[in-house]
DRENPARO-220125 format. One record per residue (C-alpha): residue number from 1; chain; residue in one letter; x, y, z. Coordinates in steps of 0.05 Angstrom, whole numbers, plus 5000, padded with zeros to 4 digits. Layout:
N
[bakol NUM, 'A', 'A', [X, Y, Z]]
...
END
This chain:
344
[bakol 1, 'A', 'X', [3305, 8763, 5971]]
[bakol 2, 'A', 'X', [3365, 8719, 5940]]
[bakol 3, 'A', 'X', [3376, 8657, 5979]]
[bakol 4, 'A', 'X', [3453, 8637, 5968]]
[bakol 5, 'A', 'X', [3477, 8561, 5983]]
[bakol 6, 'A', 'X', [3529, 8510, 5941]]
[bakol 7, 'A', 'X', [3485, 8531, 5881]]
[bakol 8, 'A', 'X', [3483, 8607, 5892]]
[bakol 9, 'A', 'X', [3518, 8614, 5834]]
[bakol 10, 'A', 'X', [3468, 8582, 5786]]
[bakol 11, 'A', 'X', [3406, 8615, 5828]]
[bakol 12, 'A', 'X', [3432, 8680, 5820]]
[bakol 13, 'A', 'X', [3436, 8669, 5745]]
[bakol 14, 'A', 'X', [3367, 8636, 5737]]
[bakol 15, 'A', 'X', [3343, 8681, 5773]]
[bakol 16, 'A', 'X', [3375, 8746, 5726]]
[bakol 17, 'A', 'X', [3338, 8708, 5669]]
[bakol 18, 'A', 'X', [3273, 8700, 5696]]
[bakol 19, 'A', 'X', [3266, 8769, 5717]]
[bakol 20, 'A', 'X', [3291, 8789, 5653]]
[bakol 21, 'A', 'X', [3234, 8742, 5616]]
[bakol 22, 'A', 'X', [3181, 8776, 5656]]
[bakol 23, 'A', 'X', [3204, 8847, 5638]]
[bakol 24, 'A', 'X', [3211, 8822, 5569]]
[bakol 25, 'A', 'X', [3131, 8795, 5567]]
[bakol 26, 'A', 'X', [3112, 8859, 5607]]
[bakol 27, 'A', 'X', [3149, 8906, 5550]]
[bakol 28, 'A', 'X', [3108, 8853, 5500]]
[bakol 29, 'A', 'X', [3046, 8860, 5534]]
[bakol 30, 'A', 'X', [3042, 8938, 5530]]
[bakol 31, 'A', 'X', [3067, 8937, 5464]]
[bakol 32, 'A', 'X', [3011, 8897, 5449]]
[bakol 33, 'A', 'X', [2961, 8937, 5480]]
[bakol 34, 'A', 'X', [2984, 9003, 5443]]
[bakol 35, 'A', 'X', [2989, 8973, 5377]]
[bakol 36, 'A', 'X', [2919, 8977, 5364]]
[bakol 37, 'A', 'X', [2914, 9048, 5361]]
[bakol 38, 'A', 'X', [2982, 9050, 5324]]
[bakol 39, 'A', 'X', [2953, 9011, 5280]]
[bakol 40, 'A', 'X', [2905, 9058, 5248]]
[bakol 41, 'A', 'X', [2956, 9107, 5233]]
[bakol 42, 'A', 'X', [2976, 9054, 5172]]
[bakol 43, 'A', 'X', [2934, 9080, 5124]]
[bakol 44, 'A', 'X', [2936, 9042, 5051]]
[bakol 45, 'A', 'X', [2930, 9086, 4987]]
[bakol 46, 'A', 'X', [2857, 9077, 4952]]
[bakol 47, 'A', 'X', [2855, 9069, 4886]]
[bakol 48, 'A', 'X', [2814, 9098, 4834]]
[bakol 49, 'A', 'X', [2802, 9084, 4772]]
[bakol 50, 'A', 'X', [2796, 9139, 4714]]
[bakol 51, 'A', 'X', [2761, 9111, 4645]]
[bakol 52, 'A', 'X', [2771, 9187, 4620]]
[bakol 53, 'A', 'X', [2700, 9205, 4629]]
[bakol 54, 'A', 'X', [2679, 9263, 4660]]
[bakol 55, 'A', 'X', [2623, 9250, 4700]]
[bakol 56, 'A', 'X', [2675, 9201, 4727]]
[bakol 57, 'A', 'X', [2737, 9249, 4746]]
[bakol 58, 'A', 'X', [2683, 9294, 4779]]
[bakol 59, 'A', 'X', [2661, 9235, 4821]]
[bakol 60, 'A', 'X', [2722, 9207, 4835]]
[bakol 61, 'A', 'X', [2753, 9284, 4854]]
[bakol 62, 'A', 'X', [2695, 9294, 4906]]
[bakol 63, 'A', 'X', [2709, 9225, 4942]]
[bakol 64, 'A', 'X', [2786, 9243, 4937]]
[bakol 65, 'A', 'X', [2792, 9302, 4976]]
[bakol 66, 'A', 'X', [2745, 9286, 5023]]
[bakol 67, 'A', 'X', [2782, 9209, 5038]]
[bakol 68, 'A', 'X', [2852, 9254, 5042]]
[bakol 69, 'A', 'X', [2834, 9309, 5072]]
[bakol 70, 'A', 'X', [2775, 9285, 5119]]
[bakol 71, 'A', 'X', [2801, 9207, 5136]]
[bakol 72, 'A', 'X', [2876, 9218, 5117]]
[bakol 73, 'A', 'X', [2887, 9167, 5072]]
[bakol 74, 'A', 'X', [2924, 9177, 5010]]
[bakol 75, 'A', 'X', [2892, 9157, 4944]]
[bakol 76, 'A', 'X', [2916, 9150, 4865]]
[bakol 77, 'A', 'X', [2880, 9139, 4799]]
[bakol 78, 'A', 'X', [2893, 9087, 4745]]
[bakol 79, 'A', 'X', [2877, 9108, 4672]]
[bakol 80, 'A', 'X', [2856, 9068, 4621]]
[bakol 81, 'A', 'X', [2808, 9038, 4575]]
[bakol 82, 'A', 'X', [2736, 9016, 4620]]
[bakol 83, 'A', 'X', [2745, 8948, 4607]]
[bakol 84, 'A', 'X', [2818, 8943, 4625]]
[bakol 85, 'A', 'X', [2813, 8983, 4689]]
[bakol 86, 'A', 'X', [2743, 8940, 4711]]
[bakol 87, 'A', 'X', [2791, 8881, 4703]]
[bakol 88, 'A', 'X', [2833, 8915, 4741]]
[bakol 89, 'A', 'X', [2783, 8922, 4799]]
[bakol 90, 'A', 'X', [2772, 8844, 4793]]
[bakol 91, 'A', 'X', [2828, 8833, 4814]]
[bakol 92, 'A', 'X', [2847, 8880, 4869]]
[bakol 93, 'A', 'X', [2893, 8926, 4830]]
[bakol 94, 'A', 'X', [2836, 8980, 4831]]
[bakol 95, 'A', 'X', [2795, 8994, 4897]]
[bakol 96, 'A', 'X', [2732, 9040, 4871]]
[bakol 97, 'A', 'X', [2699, 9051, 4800]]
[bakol 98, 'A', 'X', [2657, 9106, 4817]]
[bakol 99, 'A', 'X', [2613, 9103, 4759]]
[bakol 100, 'A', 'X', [2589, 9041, 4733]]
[bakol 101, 'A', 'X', [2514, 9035, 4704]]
[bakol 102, 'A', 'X', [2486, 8980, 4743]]
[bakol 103, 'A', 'X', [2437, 8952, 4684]]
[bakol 104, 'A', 'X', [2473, 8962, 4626]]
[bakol 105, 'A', 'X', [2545, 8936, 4646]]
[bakol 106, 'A', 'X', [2549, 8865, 4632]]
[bakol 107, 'A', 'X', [2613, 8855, 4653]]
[bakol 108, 'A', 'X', [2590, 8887, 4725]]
[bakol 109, 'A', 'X', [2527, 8830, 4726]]
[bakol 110, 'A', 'X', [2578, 8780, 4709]]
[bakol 111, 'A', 'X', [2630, 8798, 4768]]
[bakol 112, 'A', 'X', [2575, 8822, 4822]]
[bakol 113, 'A', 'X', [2547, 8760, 4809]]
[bakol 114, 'A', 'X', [2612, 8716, 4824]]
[bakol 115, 'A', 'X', [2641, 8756, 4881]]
[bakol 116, 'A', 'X', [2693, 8788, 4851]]
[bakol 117, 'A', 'X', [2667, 8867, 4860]]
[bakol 118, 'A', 'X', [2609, 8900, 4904]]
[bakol 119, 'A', 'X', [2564, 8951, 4910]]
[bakol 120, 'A', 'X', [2580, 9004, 4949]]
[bakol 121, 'A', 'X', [2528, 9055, 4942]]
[bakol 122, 'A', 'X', [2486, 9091, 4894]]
[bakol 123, 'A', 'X', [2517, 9163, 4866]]
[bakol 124, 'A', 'X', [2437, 9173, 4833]]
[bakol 125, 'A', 'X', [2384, 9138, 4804]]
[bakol 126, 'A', 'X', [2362, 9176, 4757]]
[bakol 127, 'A', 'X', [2408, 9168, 4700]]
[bakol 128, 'A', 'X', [2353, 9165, 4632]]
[bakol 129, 'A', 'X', [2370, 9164, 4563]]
[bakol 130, 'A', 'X', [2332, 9155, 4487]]
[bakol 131, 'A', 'X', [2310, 9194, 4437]]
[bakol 132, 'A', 'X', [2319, 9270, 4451]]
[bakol 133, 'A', 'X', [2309, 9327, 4413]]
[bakol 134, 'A', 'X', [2321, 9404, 4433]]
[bakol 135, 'A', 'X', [2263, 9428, 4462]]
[bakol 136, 'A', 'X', [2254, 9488, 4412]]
[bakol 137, 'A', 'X', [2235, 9433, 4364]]
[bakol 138, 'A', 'X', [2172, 9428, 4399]]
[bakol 139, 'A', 'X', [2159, 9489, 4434]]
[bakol 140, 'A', 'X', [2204, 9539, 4394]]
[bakol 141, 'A', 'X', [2250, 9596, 4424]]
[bakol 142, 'A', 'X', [2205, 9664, 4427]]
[bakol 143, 'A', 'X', [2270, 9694, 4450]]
[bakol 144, 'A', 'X', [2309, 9666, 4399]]
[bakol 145, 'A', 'X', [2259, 9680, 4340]]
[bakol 146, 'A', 'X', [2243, 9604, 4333]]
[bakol 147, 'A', 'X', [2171, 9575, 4323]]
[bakol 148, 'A', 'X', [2152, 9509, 4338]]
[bakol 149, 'A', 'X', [2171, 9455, 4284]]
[bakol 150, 'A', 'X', [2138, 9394, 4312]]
[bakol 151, 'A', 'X', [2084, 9417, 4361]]
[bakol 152, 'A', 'X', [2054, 9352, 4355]]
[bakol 153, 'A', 'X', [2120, 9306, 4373]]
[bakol 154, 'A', 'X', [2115, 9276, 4433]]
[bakol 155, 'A', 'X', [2141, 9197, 4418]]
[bakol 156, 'A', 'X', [2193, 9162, 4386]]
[bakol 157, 'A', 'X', [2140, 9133, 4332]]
[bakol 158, 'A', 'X', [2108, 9198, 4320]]
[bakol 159, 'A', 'X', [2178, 9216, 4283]]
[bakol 160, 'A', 'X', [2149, 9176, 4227]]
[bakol 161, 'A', 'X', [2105, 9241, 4204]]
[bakol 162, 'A', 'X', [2176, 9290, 4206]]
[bakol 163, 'A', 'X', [2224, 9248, 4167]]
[bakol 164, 'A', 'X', [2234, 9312, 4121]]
[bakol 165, 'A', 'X', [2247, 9356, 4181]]
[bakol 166, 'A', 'X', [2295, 9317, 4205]]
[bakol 167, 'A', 'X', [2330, 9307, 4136]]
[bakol 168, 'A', 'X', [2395, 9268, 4117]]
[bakol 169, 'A', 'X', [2441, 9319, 4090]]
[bakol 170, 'A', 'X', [2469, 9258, 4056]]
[bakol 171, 'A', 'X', [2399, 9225, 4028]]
[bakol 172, 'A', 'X', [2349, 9279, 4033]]
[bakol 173, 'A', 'X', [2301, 9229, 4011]]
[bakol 174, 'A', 'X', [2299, 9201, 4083]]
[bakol 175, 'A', 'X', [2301, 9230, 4158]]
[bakol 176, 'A', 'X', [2372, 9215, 4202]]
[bakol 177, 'A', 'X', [2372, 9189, 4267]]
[bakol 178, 'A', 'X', [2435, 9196, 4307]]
[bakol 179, 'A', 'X', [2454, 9138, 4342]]
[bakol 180, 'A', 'X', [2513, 9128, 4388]]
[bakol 181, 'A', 'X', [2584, 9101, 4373]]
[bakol 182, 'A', 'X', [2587, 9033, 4344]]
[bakol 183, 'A', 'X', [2600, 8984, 4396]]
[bakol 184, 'A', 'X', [2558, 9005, 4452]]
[bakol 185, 'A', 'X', [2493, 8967, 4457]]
[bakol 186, 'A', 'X', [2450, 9034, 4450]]
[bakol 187, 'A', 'X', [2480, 9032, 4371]]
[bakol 188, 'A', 'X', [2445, 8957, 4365]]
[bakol 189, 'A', 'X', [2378, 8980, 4410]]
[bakol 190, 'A', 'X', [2375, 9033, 4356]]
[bakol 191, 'A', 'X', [2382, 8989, 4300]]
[bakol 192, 'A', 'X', [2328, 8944, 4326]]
[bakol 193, 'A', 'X', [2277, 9003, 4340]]
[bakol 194, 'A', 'X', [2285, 9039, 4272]]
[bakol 195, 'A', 'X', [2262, 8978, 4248]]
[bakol 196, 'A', 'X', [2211, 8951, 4302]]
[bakol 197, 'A', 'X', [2175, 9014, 4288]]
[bakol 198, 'A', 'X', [2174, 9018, 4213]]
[bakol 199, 'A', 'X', [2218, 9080, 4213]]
[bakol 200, 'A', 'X', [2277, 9047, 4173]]
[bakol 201, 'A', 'X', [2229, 9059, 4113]]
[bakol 202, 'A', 'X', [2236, 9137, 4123]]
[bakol 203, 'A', 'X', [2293, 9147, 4168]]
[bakol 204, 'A', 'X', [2372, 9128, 4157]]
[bakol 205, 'A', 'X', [2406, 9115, 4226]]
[bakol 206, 'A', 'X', [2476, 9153, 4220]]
[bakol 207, 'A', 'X', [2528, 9125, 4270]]
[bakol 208, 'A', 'X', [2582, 9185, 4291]]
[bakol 209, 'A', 'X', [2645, 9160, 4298]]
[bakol 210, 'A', 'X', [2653, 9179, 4370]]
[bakol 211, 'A', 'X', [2618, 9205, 4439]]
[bakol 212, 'A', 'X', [2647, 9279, 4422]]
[bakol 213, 'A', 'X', [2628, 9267, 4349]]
[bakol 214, 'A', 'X', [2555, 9249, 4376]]
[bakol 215, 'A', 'X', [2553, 9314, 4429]]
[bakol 216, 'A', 'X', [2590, 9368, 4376]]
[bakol 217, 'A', 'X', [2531, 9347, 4331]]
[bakol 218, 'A', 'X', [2480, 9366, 4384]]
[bakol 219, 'A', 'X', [2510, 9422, 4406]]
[bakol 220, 'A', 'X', [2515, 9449, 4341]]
[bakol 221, 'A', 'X', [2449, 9439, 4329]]
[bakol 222, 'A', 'X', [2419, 9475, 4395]]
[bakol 223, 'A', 'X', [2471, 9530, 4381]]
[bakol 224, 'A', 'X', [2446, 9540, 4313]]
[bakol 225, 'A', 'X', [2368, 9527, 4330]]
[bakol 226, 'A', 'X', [2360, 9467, 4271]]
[bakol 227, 'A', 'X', [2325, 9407, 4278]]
[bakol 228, 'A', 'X', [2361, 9345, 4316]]
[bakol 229, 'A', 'X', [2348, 9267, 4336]]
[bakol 230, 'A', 'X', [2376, 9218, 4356]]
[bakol 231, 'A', 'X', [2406, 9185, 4422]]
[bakol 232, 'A', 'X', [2430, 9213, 4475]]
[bakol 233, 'A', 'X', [2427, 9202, 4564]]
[bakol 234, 'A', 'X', [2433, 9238, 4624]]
[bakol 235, 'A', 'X', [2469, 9272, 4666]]
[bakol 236, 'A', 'X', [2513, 9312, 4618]]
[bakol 237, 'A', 'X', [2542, 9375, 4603]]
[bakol 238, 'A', 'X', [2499, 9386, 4543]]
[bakol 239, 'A', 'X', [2441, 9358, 4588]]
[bakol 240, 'A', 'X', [2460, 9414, 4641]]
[bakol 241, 'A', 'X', [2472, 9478, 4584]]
[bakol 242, 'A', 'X', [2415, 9462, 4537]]
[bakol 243, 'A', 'X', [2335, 9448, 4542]]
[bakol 244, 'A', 'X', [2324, 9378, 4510]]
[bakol 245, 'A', 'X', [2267, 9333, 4512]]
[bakol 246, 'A', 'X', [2270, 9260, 4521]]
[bakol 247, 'A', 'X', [2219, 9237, 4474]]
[bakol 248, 'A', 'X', [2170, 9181, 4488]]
[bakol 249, 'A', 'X', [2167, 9108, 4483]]
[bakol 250, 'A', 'X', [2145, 9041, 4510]]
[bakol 251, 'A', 'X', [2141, 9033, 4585]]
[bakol 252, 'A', 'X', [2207, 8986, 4598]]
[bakol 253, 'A', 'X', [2208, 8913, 4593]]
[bakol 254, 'A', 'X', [2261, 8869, 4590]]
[bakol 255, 'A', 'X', [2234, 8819, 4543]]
[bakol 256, 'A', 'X', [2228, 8864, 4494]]
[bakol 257, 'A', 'X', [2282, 8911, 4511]]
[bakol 258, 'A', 'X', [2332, 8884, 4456]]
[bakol 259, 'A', 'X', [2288, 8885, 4394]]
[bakol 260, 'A', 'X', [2275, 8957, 4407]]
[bakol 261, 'A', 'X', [2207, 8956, 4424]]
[bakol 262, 'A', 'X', [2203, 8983, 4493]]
[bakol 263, 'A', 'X', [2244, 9049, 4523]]
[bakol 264, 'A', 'X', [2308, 9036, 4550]]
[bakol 265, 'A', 'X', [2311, 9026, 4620]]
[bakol 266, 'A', 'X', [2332, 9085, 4668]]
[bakol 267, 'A', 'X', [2391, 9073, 4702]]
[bakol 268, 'A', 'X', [2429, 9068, 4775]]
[bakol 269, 'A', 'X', [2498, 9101, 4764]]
[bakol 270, 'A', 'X', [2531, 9060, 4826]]
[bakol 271, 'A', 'X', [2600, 9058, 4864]]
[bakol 272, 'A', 'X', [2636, 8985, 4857]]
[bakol 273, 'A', 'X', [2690, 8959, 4898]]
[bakol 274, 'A', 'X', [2738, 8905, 4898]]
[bakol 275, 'A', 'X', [2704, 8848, 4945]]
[bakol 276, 'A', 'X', [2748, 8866, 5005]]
[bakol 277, 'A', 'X', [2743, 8931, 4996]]
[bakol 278, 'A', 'X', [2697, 8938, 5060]]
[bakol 279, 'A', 'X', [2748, 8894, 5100]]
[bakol 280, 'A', 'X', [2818, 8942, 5072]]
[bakol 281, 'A', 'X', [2784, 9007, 5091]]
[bakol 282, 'A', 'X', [2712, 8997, 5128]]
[bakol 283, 'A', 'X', [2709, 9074, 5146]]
[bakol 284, 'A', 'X', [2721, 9100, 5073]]
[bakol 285, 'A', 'X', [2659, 9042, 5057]]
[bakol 286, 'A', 'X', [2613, 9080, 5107]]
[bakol 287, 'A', 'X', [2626, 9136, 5064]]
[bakol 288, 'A', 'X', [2618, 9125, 4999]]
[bakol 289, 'A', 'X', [2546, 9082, 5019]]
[bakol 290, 'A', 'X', [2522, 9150, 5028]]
[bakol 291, 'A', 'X', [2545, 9199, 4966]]
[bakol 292, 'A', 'X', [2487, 9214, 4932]]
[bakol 293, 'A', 'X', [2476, 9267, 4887]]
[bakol 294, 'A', 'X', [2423, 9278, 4834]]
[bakol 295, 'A', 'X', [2427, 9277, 4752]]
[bakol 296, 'A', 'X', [2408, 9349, 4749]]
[bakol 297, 'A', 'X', [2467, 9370, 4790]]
[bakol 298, 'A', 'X', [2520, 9327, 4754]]
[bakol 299, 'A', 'X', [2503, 9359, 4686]]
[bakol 300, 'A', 'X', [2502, 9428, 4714]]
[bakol 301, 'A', 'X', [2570, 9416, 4737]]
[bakol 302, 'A', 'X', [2590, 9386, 4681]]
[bakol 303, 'A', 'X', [2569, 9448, 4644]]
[bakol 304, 'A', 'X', [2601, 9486, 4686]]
[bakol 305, 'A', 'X', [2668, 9446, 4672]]
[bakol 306, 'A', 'X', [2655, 9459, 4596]]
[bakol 307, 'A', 'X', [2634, 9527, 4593]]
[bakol 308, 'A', 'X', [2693, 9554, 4634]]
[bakol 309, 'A', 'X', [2752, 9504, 4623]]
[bakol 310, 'A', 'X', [2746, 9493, 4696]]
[bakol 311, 'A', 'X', [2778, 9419, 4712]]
[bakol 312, 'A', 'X', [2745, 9367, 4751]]
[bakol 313, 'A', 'X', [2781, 9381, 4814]]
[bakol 314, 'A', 'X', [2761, 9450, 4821]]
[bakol 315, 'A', 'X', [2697, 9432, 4806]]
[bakol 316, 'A', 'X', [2699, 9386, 4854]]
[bakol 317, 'A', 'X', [2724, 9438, 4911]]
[bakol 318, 'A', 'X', [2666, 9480, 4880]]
[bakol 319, 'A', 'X', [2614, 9427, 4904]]
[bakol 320, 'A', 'X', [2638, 9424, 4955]]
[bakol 321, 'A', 'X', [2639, 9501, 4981]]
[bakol 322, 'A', 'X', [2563, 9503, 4957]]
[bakol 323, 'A', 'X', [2533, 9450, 4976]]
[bakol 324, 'A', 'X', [2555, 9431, 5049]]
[bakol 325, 'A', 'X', [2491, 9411, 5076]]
[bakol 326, 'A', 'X', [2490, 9351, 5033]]
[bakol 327, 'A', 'X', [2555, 9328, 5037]]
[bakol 328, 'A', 'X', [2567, 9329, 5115]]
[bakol 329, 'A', 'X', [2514, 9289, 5115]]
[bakol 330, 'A', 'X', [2555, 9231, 5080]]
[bakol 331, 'A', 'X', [2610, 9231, 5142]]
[bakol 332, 'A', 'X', [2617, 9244, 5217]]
[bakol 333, 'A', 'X', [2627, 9303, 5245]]
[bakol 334, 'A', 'X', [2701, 9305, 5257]]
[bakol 335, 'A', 'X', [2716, 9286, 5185]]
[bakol 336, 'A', 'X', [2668, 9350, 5162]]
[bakol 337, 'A', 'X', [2711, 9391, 5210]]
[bakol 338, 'A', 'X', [2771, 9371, 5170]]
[bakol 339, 'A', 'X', [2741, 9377, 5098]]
[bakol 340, 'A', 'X', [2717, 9440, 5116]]
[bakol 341, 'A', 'X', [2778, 9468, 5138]]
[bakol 342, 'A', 'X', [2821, 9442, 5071]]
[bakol 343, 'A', 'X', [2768, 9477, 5024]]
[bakol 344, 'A', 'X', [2805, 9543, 4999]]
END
């Protein structure tokens, strides 16, 4: 109803405006409503970041197309050094390192401890590493022609009675013990335990000058059936294609850990996040709290990745054909539907 006097002019007017307000709020009001489900159609891209590793790429390449192909979000990798790229994740240029050993990263203590990174979930807990030696040293090879050499080895101190077994091509007066690169704190543990145990007095500790330097050196050896020790860990691809033996030591203890009296400690290979993280993409988090795999599976396909040239991605989509009973298990049903419908 319009109700016209002197004025009728101006009410007709303020009229036109008010019932153009209210169809304004209404269109705001349903807008409103529907944005929420808009909303999640704005995915941001997840970041990952690549140190170069393998164990790492294979990890990351799993998560990937599963996040793409099962949640639709996009995702890239940043490459780099570790300790530039965990900087990285600091700061919230990096979402996910998807391989970081919980006890023996300092600089993960140090940010964990602040705020600035956290745990997402736990990829395995049984990451070990020591003193190894290929199995045939101990047990020999029938198939292979090889008798035992060390029947009696069965601790890091018992290497004292096989310095000549284990002889320094370079000294052949003493044993060699590999040790890892220089820099990482295995390459000091080893210094300390040569010594704690007396075995500097018949044993040289040779440094390679790289992780592939350190593995070709192994390899060799279990390809050749000679004598090896040194240090080494789990899960890798030698790990996964050869029989090794982790030898014994001193049950674990912290106070003792760095003068190289003591085993070192196994390890929790975990997932870390940028602290908001959760918050940016709170379904992905769900996820990734629940990939879990074991050591023994990582080195086999790691193996498998060396022994056929395959790369991490297809290794990855390999997984992930095989072993579908574990994996659904990490996401709802709807997401598995997907995932399982992108694998070629």
């Amino acid at each position: 109803m319009v109700v016209i006097n002197k004025n009728g002019k101006k009410l007709s007017i303020i009229l036109v405006l008010v019932l153009c307000l209210a169809s304004f709020v209404g269109c705001s009001k349903e807008k409103v409503e529907k944005n929420p489900s808009d909303s999640h159609k704005i995915k941001e891209t997840i970041v990952f970041a690549d140190p170069g590793w393998d164990t790492t790429s294979y990890f990351n390449d799993i998560a990937r197309f599963i996040i793409e192909n099962g949640y639709g979000y996009k995702t890239d990798t940043k490459n780099g050094s570790d300790a530039i790229l965990f900087s990285a994740l600091r700061s919230g240029d990096i979402d996910l390192h998807m391989e970081i050993w919980k006890h023996g990263y300092e600089p993960y203590k140090e940010a964990a401890k602040i705020g600035d990174v956290i745990e997402v979930g736990i990829i395995h807990s049984d990451a070990v590493q020591g003193y190894y030696v290929p199995t045939f040293v101990i047990k020999g090879d029938p198939e292979r022609g090889i008798k035992p050499m060390a029947p009696d080895l069965k601790s890091v101190k018992d290497l004292a009675k096989y310095s000549s077994l284990f002889q320094d091509i370079e000294d052949k007066n003493k044993g060699r013990i590999y040790s890892s690169p220089v820099g990482w704190l295995a390459d000091e543990i080893t210094h300390a335990k040569v010594e704690a145990y007396g075995l500097d007095k018949t044993f040289n500790v040779f440094n390679p000058g790289s992780q592939s330097a350190l593995e070709i050196s192994l390899s060799k050896a279990c390809e050749q059936g000679k004598p090896w020790v040194g240090y080494y860990w789990e899960p890798t691809w030698i790990a996964g294609k050869y029989d090794l033996t982790l030898l014994e030591d001193e049950t674990y203890s912290e106070d003792v850990y760095k003068e190289g009296k003591c085993a070192y400690p196994n390890e929790d290979v975990i997932i870390v996040g940028h602290k908001s993280f959760s918050k940016k993409a709170p379904e992905i988090y769900e996820f990734l709290k629940k990939f879990q795999l074991s050591g023994a599976l990582v080195s086999k396909a790691l193996a498998y990745m060396q022994d056929n040239k395959a790369s991490s991605d297809d290794t990855a989509v390999k997984f992930l054909k095989e072993n579908e009973d574990m994996w659904i298990q990490w996401v709802p049903q709807d997401v598995a539907e997907k995932v399982k419908a992108a694998i070629k």
